[in-house]
TORTORDREN-920371 format. One record per atom (N, C-alpha, C, O, CB): x, y, z. Coordinates in steps of 0.05 Angstrom, whole numbers, plus 32768, in hexadecimal, padded with zeros to 4 digits. Atoms other than C-alpha are relative to their C-alpha. Glycine has a CB too. Example, Ala and Ser with C-alpha at 12.3 -4.5 7.8 and 13.67 -1.06 7.14 Angstrom:
BEGIN
80127FE88000 80F67FA6809C 801280188000 80278018800D 7FEC80018019 7FF07FE87FFF 81117FEB808F 7FF18016800E 7FFB802C8012 800980097FE3 
END
This chain:
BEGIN
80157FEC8006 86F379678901 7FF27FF87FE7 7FFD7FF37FD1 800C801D7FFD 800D8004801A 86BE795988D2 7FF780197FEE 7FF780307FF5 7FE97FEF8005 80057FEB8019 86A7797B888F 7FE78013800F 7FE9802B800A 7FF57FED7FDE 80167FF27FEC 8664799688BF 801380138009 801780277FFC 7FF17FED801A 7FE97FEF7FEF 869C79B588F2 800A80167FEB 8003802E7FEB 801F7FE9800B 7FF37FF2800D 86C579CB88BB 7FF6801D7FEB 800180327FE5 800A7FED7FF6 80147FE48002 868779F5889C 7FFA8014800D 7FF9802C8007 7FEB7FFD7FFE 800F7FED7FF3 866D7A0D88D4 801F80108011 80168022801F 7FE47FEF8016 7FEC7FE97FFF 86B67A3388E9 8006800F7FE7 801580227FEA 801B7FF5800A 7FF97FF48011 86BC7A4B88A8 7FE5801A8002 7FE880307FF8 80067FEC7FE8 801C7FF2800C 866F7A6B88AB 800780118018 80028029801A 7FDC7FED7FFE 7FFB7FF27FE4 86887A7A88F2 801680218003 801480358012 80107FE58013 7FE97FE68006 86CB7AAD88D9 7FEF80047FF1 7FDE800F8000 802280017FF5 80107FEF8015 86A07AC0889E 7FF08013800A 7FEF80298000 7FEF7FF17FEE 80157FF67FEE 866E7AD688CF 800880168014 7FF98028801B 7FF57FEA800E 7FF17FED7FEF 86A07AFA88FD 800A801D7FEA 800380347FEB 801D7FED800F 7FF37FF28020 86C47B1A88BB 7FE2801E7FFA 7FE080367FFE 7FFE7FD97FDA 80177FE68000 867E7B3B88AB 7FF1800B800F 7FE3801D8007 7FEE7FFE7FF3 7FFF7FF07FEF 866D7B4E88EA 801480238003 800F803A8000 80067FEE8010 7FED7FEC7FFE 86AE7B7288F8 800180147FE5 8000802B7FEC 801C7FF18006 80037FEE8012 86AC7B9488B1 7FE980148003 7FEB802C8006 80007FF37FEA 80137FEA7FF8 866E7BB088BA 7FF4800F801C 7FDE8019801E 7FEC7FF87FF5 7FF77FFD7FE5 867E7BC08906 8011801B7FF3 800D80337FF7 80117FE38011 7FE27FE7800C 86BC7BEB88E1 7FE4801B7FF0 7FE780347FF1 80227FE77FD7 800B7FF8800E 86867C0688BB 7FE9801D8008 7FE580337FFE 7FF87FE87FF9 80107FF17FF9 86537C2188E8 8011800F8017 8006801E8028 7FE77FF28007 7FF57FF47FEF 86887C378911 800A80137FF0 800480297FFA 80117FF28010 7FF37FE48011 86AA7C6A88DA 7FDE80107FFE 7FD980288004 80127FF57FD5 80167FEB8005 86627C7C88CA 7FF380168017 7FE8802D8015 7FE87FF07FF7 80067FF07FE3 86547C96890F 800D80108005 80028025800C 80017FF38016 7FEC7FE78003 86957CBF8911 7FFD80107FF7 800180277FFF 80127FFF7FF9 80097FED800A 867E7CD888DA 7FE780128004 7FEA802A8001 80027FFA7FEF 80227FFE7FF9 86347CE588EA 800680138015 8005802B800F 7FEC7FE2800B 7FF67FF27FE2 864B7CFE8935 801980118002 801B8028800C 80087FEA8014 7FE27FEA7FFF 868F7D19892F 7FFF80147FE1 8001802C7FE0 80267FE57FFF 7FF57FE58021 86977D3B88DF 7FDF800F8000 7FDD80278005 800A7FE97FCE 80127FF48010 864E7D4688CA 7FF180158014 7FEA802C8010 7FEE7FEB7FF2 80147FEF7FF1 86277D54890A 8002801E800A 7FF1802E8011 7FFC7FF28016 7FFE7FDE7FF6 864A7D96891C 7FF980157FEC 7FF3802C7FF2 8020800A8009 800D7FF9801F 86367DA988D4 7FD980018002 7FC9800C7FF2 800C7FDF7FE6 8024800D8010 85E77D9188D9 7FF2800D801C 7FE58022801E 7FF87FCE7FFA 80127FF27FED 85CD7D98891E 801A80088023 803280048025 7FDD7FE28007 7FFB7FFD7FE7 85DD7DAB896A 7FEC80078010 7FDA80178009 8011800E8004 80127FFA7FEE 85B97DA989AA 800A80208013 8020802A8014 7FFC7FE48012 7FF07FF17FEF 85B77DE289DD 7FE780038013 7FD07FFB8012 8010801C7FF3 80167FFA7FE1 85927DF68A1D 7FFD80238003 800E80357FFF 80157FF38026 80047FE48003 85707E358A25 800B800D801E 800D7FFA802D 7FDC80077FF9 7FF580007FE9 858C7E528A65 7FEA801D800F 7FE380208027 802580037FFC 80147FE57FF8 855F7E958A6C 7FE97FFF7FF3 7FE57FED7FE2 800B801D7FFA 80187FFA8008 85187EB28A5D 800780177FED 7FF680267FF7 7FED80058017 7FF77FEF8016 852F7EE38A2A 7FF17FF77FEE 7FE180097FE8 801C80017FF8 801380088013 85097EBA89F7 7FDB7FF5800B 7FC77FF77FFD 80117FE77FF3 801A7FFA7FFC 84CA7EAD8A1F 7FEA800B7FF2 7FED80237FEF 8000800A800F 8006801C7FF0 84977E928A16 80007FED7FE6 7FF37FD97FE4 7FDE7FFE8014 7FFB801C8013 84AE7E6E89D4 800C7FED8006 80047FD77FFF 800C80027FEB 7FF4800C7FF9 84E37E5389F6 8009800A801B 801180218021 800E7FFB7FEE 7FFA7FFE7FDF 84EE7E498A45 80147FFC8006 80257FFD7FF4 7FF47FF18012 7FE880027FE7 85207E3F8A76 7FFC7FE08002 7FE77FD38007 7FF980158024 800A80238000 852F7DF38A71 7FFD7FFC7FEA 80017FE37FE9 7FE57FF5800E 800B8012801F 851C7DE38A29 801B80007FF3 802D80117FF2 7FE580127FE6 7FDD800A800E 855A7DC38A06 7FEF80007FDE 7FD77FFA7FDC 80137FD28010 80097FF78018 854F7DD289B8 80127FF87FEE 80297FF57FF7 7FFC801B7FFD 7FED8004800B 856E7DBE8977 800180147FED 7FED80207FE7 80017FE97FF9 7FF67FEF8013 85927DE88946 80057FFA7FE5 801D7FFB7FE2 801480088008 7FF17FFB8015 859B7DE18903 801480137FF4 800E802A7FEF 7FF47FFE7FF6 7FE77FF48004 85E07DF688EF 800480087FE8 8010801D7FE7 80157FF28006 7FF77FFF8015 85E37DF288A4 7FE480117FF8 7FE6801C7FE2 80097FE47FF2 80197FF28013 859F7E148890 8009801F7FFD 7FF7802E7FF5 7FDD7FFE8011 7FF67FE08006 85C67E5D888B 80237FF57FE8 803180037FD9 800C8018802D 7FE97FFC8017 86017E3A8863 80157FF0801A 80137FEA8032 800B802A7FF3 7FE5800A7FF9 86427E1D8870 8012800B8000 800F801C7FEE 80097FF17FF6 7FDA7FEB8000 86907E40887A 80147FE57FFD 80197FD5800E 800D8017802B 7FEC80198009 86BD7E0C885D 801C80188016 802180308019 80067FF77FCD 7FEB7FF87FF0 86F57E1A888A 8014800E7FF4 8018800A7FDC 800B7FED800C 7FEE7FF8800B 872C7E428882 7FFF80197FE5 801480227FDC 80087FE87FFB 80087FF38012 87047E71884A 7FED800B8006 7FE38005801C 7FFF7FF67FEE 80177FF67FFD 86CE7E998845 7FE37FFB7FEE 7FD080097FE9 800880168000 8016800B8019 86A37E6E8812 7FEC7FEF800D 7FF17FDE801D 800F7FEC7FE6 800780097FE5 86697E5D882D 7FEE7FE87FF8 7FDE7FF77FED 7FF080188012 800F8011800C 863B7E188814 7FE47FFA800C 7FDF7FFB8024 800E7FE97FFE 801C800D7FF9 85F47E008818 7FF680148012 7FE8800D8025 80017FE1800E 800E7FE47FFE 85E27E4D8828 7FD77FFF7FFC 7FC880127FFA 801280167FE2 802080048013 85967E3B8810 7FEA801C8010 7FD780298006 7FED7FD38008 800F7FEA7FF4 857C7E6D8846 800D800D8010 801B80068023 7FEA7FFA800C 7FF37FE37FF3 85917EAE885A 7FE980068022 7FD37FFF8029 7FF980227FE1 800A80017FE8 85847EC0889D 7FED80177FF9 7FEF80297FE9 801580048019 80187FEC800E 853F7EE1889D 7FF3800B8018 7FF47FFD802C 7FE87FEE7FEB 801B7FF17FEB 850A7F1188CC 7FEF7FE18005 7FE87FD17FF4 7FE480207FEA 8011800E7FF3 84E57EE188F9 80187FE1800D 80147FD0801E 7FE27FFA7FE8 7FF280217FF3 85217EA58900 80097FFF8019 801580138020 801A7FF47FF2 7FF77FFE7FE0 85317E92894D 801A7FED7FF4 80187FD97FE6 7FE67FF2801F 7FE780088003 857A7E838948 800E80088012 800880188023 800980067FEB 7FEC80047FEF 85B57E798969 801D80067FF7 80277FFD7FE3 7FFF7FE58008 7FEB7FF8800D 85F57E9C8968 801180118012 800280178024 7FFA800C7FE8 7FE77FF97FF1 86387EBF898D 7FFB801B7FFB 7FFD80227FE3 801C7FF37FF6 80077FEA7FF8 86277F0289A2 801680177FFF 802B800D8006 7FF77FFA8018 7FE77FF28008 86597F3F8994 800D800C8016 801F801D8014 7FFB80147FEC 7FFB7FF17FEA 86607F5089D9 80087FEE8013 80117FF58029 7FEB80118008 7FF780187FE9 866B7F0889FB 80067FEF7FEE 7FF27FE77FE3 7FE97FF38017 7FF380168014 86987ED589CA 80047FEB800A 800E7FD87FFD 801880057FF5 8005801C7FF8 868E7EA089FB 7FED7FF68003 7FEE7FDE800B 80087FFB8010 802180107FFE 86457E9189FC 7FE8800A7FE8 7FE4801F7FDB 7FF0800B8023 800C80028015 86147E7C89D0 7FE1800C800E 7FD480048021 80047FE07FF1 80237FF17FFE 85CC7EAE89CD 7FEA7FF17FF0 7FF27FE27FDF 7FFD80237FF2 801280088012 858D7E9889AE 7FE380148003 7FD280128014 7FFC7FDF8005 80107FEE8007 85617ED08995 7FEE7FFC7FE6 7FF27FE87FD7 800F80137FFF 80138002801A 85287EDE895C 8017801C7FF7 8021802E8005 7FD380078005 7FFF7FEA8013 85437F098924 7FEB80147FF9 7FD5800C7FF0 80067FF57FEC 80177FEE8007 851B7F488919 8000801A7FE3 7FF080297FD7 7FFD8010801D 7FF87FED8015 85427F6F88E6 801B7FEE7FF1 80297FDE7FFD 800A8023800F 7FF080038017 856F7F5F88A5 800E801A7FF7 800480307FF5 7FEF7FF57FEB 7FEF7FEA800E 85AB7F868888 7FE680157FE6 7FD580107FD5 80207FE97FEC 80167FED801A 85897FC88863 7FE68000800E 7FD780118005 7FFA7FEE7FDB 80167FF87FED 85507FC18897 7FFA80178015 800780108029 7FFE7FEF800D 80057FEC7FF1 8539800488C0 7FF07FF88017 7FD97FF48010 7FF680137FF1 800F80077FE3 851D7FF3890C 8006800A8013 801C8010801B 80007FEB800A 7FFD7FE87FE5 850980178945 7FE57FF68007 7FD77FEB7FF6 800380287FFA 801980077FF1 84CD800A8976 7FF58018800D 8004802A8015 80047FEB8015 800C7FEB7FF4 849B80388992 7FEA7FF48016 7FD57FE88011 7FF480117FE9 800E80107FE5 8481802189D6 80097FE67FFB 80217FE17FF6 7FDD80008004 7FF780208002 847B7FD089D0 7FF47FF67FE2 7FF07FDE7FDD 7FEE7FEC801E 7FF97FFB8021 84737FDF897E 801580017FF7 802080167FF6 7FFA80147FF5 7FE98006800D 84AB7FC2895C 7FF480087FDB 7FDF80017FD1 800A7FDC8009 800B7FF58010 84AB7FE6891A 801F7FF37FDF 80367FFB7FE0 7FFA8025800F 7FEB80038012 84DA7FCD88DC 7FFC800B7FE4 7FE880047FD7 80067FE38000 80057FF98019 84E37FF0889D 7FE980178003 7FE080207FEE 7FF87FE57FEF 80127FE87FF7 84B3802688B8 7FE27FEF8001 7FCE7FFD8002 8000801E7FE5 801E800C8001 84747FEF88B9 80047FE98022 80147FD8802B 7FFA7FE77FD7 800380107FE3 84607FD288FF 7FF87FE37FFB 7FE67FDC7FEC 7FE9800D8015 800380207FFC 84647F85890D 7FF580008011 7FF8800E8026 80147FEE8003 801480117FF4 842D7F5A8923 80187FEF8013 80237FDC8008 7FEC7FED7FE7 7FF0801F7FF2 845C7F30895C 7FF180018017 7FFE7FFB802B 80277FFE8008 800F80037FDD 84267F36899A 7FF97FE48005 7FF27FDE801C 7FDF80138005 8007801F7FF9 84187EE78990 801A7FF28003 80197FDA8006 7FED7FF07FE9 7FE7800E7FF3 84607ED6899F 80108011800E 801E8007801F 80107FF47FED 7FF67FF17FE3 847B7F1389C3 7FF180038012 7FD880038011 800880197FFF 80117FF47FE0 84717F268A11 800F801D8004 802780228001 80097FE88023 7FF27FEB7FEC 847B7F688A2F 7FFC7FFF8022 7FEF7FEC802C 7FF4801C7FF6 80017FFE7FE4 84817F7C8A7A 8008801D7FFB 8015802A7FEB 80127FEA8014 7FFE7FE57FFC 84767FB98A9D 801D8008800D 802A801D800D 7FE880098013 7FE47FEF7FE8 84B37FBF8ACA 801D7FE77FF7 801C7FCF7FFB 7FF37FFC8036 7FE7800F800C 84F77F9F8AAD 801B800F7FFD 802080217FED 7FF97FF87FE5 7FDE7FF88006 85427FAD8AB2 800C800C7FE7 801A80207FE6 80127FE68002 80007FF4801E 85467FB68A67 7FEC800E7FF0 7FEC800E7FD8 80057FEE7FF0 80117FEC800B 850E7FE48A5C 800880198001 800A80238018 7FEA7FFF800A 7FFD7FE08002 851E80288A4A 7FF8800D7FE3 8003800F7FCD 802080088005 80077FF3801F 84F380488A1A 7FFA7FF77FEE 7FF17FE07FEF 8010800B7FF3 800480078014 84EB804689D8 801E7FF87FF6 803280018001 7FF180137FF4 7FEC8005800E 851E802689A8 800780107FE6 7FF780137FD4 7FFE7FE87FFC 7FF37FFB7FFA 854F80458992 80068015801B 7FF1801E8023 800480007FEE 7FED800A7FFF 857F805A89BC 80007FE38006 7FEF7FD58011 800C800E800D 7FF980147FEA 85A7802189CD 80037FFE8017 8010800F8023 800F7FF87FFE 7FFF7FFA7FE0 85A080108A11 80257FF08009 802F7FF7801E 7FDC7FE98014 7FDA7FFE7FF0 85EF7FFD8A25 800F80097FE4 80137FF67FD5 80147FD7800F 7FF080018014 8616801F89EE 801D7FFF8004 802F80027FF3 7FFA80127FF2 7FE2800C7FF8 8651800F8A0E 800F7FE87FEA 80247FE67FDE 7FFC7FEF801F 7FF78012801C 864B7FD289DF 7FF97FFE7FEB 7FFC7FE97FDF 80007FEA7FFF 7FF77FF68018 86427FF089A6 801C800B7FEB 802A801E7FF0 7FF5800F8003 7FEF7FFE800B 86717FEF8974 800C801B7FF8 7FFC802C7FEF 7FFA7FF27FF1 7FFF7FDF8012 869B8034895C 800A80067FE7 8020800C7FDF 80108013800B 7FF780068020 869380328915 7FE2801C7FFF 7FD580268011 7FFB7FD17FED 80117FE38004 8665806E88F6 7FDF7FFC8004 7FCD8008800E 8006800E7FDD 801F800D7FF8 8629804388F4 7FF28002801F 7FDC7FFA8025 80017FDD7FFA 800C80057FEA 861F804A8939 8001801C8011 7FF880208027 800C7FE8800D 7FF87FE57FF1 863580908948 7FF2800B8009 7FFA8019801C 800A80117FF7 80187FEF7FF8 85F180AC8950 7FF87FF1801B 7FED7FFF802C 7FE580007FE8 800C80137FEF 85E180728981 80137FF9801D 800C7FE8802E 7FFA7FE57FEE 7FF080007FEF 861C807A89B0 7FF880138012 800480108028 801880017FF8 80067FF07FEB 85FB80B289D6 7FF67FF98017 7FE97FE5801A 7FF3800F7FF9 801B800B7FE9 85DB80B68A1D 7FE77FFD7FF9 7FDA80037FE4 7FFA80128016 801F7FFC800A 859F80AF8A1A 7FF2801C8004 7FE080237FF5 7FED7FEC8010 80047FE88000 859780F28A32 800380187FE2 7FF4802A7FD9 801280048016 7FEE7FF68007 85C4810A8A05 7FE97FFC7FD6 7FE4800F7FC8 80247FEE800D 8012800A8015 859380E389C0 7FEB80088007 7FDC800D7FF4 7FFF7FE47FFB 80297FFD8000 854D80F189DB 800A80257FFA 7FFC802B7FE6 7FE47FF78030 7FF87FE98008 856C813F89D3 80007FFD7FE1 7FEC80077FD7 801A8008800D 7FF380038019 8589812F898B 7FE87FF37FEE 7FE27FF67FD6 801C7FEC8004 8019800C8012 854C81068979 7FE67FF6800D 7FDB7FE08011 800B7FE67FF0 801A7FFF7FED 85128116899F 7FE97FE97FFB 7FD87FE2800C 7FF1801E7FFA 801C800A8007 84E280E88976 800F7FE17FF4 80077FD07FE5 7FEB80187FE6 7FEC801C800A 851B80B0896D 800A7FFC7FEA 8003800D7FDA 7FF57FE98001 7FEA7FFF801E 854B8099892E 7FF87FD98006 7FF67FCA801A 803380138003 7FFE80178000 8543805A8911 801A7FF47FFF 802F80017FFE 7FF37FF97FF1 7FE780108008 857680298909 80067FEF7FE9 7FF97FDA7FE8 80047FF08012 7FFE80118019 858D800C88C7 80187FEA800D 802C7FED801B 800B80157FE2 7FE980117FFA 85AD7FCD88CC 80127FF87FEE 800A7FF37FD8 7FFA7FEC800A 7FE47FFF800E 85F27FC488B2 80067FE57FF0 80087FD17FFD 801780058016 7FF98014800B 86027F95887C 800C7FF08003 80237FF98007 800480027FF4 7FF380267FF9 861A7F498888 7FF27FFE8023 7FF87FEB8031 80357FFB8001 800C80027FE6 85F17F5A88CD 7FDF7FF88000 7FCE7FFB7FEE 8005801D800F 802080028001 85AC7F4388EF 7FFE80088022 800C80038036 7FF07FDB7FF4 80067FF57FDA 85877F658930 7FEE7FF5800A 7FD77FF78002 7FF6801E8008 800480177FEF 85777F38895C 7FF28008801D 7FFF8015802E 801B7FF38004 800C80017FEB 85437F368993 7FF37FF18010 7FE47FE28002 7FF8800B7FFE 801480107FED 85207F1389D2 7FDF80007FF2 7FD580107FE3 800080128021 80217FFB8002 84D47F0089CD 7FF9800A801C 7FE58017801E 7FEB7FE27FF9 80027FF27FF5 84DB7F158A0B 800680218002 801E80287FFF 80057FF4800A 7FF77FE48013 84E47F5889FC 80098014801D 8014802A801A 7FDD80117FE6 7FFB7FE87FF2 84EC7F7B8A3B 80157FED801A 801B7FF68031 7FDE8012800B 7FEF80177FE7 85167F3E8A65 80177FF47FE9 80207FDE7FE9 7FE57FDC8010 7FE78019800D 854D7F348A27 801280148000 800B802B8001 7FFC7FED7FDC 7FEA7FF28007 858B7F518A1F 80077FFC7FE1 800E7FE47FE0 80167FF78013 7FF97FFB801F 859B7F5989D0 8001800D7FEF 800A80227FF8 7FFA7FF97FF5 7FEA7FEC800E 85AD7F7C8997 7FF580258002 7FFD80387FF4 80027FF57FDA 80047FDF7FF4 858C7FC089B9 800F80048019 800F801B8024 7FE080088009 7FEE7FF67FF1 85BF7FB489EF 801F80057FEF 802D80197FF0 80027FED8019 7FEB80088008 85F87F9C89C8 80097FFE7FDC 801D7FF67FD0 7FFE7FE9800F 7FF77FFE8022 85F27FA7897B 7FEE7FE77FFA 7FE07FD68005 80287FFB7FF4 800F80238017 85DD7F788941 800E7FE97FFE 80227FE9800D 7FFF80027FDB 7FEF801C8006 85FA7F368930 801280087FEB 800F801B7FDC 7FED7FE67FF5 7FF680008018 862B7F2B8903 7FFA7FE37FF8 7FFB7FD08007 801D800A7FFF 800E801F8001 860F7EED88D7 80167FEC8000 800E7FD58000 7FEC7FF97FE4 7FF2800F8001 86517ECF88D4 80097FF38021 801C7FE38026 8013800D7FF0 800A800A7FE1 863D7EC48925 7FF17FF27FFE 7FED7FE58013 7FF580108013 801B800B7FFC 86027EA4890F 800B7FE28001 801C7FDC7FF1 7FE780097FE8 7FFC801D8007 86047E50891F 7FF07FED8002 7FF27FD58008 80107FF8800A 8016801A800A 85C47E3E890D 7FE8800A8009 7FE8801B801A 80037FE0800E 801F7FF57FF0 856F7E458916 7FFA7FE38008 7FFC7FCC7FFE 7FE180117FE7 800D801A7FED 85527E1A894E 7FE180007FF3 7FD680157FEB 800080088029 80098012800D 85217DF58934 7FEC7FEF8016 7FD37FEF8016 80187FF27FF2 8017800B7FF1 85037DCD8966 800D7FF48021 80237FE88020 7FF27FE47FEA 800680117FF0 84FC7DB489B4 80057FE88008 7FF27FD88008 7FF280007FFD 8006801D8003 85117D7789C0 7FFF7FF18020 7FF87FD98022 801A7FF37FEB 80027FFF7FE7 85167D778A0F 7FF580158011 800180298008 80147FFB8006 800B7FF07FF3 84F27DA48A3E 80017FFA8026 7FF17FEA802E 7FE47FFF7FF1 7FFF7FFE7FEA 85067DAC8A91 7FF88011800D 800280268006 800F7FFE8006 80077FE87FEC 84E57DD68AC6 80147FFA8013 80097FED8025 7FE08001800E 7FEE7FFA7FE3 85237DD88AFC 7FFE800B800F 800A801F8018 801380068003 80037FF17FE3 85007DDE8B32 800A7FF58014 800D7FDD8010 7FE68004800A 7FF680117FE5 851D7DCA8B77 7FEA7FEF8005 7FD27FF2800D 80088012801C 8006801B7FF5 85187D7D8B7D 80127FF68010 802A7FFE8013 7FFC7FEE7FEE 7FE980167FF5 85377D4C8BA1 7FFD7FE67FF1 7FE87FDC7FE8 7FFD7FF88023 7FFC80148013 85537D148B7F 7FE77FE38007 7FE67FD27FF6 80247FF88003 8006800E8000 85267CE78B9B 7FDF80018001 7FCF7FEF8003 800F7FF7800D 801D7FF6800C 84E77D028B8F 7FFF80037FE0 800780167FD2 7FF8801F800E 7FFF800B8018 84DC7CE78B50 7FEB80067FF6 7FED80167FE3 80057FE87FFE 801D7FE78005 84917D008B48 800D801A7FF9 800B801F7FE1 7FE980098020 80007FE38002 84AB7D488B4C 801380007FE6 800B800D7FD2 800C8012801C 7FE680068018 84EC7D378B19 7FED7FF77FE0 7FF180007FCA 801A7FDD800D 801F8000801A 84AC7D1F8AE6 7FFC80107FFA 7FFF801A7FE4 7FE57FFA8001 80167FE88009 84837D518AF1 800A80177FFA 7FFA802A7FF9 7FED80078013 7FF37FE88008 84B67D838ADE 80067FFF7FE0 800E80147FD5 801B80038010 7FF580088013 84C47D678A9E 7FDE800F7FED 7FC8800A7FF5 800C7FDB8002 80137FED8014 84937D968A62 80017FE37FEB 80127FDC7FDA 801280277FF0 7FF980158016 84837D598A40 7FEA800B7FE3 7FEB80017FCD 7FF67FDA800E 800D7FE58011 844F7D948A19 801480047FED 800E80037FD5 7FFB801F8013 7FF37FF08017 848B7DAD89F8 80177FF07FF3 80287FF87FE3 800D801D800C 7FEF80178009 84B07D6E89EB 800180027FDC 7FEA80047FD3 7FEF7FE0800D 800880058026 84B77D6C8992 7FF6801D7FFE 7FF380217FE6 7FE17FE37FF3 80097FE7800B 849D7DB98992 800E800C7FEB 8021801A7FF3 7FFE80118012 7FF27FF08018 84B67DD5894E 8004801F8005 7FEF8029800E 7FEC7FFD7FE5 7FF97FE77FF9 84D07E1B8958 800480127FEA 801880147FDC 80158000800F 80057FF7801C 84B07E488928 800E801E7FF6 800E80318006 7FE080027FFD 7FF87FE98018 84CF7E7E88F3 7FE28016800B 7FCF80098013 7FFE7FEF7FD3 800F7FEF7FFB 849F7EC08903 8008800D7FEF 801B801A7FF5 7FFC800A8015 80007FEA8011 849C7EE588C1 7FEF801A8008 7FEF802E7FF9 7FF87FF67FE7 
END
């Protein structure tokens, strides 16, 4: 073997050596990136109903930011990198007090110490009516229409704590008691949560407010969009043309 040979295996392990090290390298970083940080930073999810219509459809897969309400170091109740409190207008995502196995994604409409009640398809907070007619829909005829808000419409899942005592009635039983309706204050460490569809969602006028320690994050943006309509796999035109490439990157806006 000559001194040539004998270089070029040495340049040859040297070369393997810093491969494999920085192989080790981008492989911890990815664990970390994917496995520790990402359940911390973002998550995807799929919208599965029209409850949010028409910000968000049936088919649009969305991302979440997880940390923009704060962090829960495990095991405690201390919470980090809090920088924003969950606020009126954020569409977020979060575990519902009435189903602990599935994740909802609603607009916030009220904050703890907030008073709300609607009069017709007038959503009213703090006793001053909100402008939301450029991102809410109503409909005339809907499963979850009844009235004005308050009562709750299923108070079945309502909680029985005193806060809600007025709101456990029939409805018969409240339009008697409060002919011209009662607002609702919402309960501290809570937020009340509603559809833009307003008359096709199920939320916190069936089922209460949030509690924010449910909350796991505001969606943020779009990043896939499906119309699932019946195709066949091999119609590949129609499997395209289903795809919202419109709402592909759509940012998913805060409504103060």
């Amino acid at each position: 073997m000559n001194d040539n040979d004998t270089q070029l295996s040495k340049w040859q392990k040297f070369r393997k050596t810093i491969v494999w090290e920085y192989s080790q390298v981008i492989v911890v970083a990815l664990i970390l990136v994917f496995g520790f940080i990402r359940p911390f930073v973002v998550e995807a999810f799929k919208i599965p109903s029209g409850s949010m219509e028409d910000t968000l459809l049936i088919g649009d897969r969305i991302l979440v930011c997880k940390f923009i309400y704060g962090i829960t170091i495990p095991g405690t109740d201390i919470k980090v990198l809090d920088f924003h409190k969950p606020a009126r207008g954020d569409v977020f995502v979060f575990i519902p007090p009435h189903d602990r196995e599935r994740n909802f994604i609603k607009r916030i409409v009220a904050v703890e110490g907030d008073t709300i009640e609607t009069r017709g398809n007038t959503l009213y907070v703090n006793d001053a009516a909100i402008d939301d007619s450029y991102y809410t829909k109503h409909m005339s005829f809907s499963r979850f229409k009844r009235g004005d808000f308050p009562p709750f419409r299923q108070p079945e899942y309502i909680p029985d704590t005193e806060v809600f005592f007025d709101y456990t009635l029939t409805e018969t039983q409240f339009r008697r008691k409060f002919p011209e309706g009662k607002p609702f204050t919402v309960p501290k460490g809570k937020v009340f949560a509603m559809g833009d569809n307003r008359d096709q969602s199920s939320d916190s006028r069936s089922w209460g407010p949030v509690d924010v320690s449910d909350i796991k994050g505001q969606a943020f943006m779009v990043y896939w969009s499906f119309d699932a309509r019946p195709a066949k796999l091999w119609e590949v035109w129609k499997l395209i043309g289903n795809v919202r490439f419109n709402r592909i990157g759509k940012l998913i806006h805060a409504q103060p």
